[in-house]
One Martini backbone bead per residue (centre of mass of N, CA, C, O) as a GRO file, in nm:
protein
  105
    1UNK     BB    1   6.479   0.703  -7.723
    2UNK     BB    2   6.706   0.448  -7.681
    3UNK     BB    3   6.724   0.096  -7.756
    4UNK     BB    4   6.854  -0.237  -7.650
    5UNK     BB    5   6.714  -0.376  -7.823
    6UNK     BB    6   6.743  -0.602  -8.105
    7UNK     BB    7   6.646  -0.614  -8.389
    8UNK     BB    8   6.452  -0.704  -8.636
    9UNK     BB    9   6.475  -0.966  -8.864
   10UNK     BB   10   6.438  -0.968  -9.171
   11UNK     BB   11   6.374  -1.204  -9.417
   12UNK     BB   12   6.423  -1.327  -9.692
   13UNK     BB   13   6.191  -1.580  -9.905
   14UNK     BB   14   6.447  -1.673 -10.080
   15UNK     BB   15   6.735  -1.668  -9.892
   16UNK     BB   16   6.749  -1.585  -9.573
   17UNK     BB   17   6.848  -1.315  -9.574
   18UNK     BB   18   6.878  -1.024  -9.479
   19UNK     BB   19   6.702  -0.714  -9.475
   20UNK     BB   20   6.717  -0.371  -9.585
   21UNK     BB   21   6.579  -0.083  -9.506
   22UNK     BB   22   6.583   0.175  -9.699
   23UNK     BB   23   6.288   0.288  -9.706
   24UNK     BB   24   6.010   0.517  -9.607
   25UNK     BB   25   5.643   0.637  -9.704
   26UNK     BB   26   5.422   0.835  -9.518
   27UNK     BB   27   5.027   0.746  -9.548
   28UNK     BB   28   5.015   0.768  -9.254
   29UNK     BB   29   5.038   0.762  -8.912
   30UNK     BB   30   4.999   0.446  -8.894
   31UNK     BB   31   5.118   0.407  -9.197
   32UNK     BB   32   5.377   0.258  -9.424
   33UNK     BB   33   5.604   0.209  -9.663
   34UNK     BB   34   5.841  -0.019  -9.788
   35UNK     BB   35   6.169  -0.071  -9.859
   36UNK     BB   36   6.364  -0.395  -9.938
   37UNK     BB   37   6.702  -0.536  -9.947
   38UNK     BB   38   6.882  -0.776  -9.979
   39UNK     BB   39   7.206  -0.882  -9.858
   40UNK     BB   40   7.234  -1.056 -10.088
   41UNK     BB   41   7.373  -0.987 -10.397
   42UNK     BB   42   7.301  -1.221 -10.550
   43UNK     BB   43   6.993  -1.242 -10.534
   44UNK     BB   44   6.891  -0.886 -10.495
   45UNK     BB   45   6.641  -0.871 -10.410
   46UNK     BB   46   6.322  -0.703 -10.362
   47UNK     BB   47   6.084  -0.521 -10.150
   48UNK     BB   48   5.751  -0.418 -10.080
   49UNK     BB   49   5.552  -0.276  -9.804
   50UNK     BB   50   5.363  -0.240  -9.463
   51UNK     BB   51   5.367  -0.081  -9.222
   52UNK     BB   52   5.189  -0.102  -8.909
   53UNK     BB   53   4.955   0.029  -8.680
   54UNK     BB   54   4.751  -0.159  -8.440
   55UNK     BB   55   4.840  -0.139  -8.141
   56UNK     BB   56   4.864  -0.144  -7.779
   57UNK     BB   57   5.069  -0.214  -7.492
   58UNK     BB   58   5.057   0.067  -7.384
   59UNK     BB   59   5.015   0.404  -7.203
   60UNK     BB   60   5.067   0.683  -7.269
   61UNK     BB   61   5.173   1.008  -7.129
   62UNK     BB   62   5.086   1.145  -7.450
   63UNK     BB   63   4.821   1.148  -7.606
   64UNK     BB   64   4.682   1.154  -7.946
   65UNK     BB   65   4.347   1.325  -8.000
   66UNK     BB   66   4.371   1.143  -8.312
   67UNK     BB   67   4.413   0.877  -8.159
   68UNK     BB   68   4.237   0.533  -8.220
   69UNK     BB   69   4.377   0.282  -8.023
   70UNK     BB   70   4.405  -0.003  -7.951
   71UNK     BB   71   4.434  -0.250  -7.715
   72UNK     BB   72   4.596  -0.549  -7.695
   73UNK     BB   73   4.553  -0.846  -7.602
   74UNK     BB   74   4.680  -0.949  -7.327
   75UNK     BB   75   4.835  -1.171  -7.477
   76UNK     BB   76   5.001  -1.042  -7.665
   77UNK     BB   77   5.131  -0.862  -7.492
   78UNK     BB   78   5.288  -1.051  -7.308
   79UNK     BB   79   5.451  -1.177  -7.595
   80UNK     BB   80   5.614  -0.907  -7.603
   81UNK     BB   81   5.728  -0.854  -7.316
   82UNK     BB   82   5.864  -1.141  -7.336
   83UNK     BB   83   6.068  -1.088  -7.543
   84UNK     BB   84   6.192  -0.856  -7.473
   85UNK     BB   85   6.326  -0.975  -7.223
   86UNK     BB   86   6.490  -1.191  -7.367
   87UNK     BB   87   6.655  -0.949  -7.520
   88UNK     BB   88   6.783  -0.801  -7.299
   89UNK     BB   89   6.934  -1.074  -7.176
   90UNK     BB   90   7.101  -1.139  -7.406
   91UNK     BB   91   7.283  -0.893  -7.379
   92UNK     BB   92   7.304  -0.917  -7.081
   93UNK     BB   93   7.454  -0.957  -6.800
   94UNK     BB   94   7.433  -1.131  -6.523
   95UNK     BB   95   7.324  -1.020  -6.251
   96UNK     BB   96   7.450  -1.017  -5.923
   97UNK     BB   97   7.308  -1.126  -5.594
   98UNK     BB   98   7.375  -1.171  -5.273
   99UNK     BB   99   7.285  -1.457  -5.272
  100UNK     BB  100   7.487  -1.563  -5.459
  101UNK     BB  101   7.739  -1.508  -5.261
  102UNK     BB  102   7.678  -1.722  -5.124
  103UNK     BB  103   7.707  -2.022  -4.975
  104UNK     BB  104   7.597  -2.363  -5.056
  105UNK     BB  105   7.489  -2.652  -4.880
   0.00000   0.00000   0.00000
């Protein structure tokens, strides 16, 4: 399934361009190291991190009997549902419906 929001950027913490991950190495089934490239020549850093999964916004339709993770508090889920609504919207163009095309008195 490919998704149709745009990526998030991380930025370089020392130059603000965006950062690269050239690679990462599975530690575990839900953590990640990563490593991380300046996109900006100059600054040129490097830096490695720890992707993690750490909690579910929604249910599985085929849940894996070896993973127990919880699920995210409400509001959390809530304020990710809700970035990534804005985050397809931004990229579509505003759907018009019958109502649209009526004219307003």
């Amino acid at each position: 399934m490919t998704s149709t929001n745009p990526p998030l950027k991380r930025r370089c913490p020392d130059c603000g361009s965006p950062l690269i991950k050239r690679c990462s190495e599975m530690q575990h089934l839900l953590m990640a190291k990563t490593y991380l490239v300046c996109k900006n020549a100059v600054c040129g850093a490097t830096f490695t991190g720890v992707d993690e999964i750490t909690h579910r916004l929604s249910p599985p339709s085929q849940p894996n009997p070896d993973v127990d993770l919880p699920f995210a508090p409400a509001a959390a889920r809530r304020a990710v549902l809700q970035e990534q609504r804005i985050a397809t919207e931004k990229q579509q163009p505003a759907q018009l419906n019958s109502q649209d095309l009526e004219p307003q008195p």
